[in-house]
Phi, psi and omega in degrees: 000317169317305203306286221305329205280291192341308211270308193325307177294320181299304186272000160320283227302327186284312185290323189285313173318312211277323188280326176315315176280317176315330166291321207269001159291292195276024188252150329011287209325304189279032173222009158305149180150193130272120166225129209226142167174189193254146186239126179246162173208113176289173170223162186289313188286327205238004177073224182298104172255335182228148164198139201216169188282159194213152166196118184254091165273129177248091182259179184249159185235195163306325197264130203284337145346291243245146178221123154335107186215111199237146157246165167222132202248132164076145193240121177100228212286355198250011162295134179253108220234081167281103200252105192238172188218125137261136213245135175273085177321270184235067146342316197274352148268359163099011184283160146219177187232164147241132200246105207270022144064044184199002173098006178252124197234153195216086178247126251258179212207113153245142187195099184078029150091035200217122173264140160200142188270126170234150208182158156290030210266159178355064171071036158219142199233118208260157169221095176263126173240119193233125185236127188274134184216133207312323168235016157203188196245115187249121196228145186203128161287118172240141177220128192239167180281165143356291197261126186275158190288315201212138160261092250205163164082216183104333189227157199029086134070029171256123251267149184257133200243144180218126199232141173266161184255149182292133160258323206204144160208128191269160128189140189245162133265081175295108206256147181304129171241188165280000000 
């Protein structure tokens, strides 16, 4: 019966492998594309203050490495068109960089079908995520101050805790369009 649980766990354990890597083969690729939706952005105090259109193009390049990753916010006069390259580092671990083409390189993580970046800019601490889902793209901001709000734990051998205040959270849903 041991033998029987034991063989079970082995093609679990094999089957879980086998679909992780095949995810981490085809990505990019199988996320080429136009992906289109509305990007909303809360505040903790005030809820929804903004939502404006988003569109995320994935190409593929000469370079088999280098993937085309362009976004764009906003439609007409108030387009905002950020022509950014994604780079493959290290696949076989889920690395890639995104290279925002202005000397700002961002490096990104897959993981459970989630690319995600986490970085620092001007005294704000960013989590950017785009989690590949079978017909869209769910992409999310978390952004917090710098500087943590309140420090807590530290004593009887309890781990010293630093906790930030939410400033912002983005999130589009993006669906492939033609």
């Amino acid at each position: 019966m041991k033998m029987i649980q034991n063989s079970a766990c082995i093609v679990i354990l094999s089957l879980f492998c086998l679909l992780n890597s095949s995810f981490a083969q085809n990505f990019p690729s199988d996320w080429a594309g136009k992906w289109q939706g509305n990007l909303a952005i809360y505040n903790p105090a005030k809820g929804k203050t903004m939502e404006v259109t988003m569109q995320l193009t994935i190409t593929a390049t000469e370079n088999p490495s280098q993937w085309g990753w362009e976004i764009v916010y906003n439609t007409g006069e108030k387009q905002d068109i950020r022509k950014y390259v994604l780079l493959a580092q290290d696949p076989a671990v889920g690395h890639y960089l995104i290279d925002e083409q202005n000397s700002i390189l961002l490096d990104s993580y897959l993981v459970n079908q989630r690319l995600i970046s986490a970085f620092d800019v001007s005294n704000n601490r960013l989590m950017a995520i785009y989690h590949f889902q079978p017909e869209q793209i769910v992409f999310t901001i978390l952004s917090s101050g710098g500087e943590y709000l309140r420090q807590s734990g530290g004593s009887n051998d309890t781990p010293l805790v630093d906790s930030f205040k939410l400033q912002a959270f983005q999130e589009a849903v993006l669906k492939r369009i033609p």
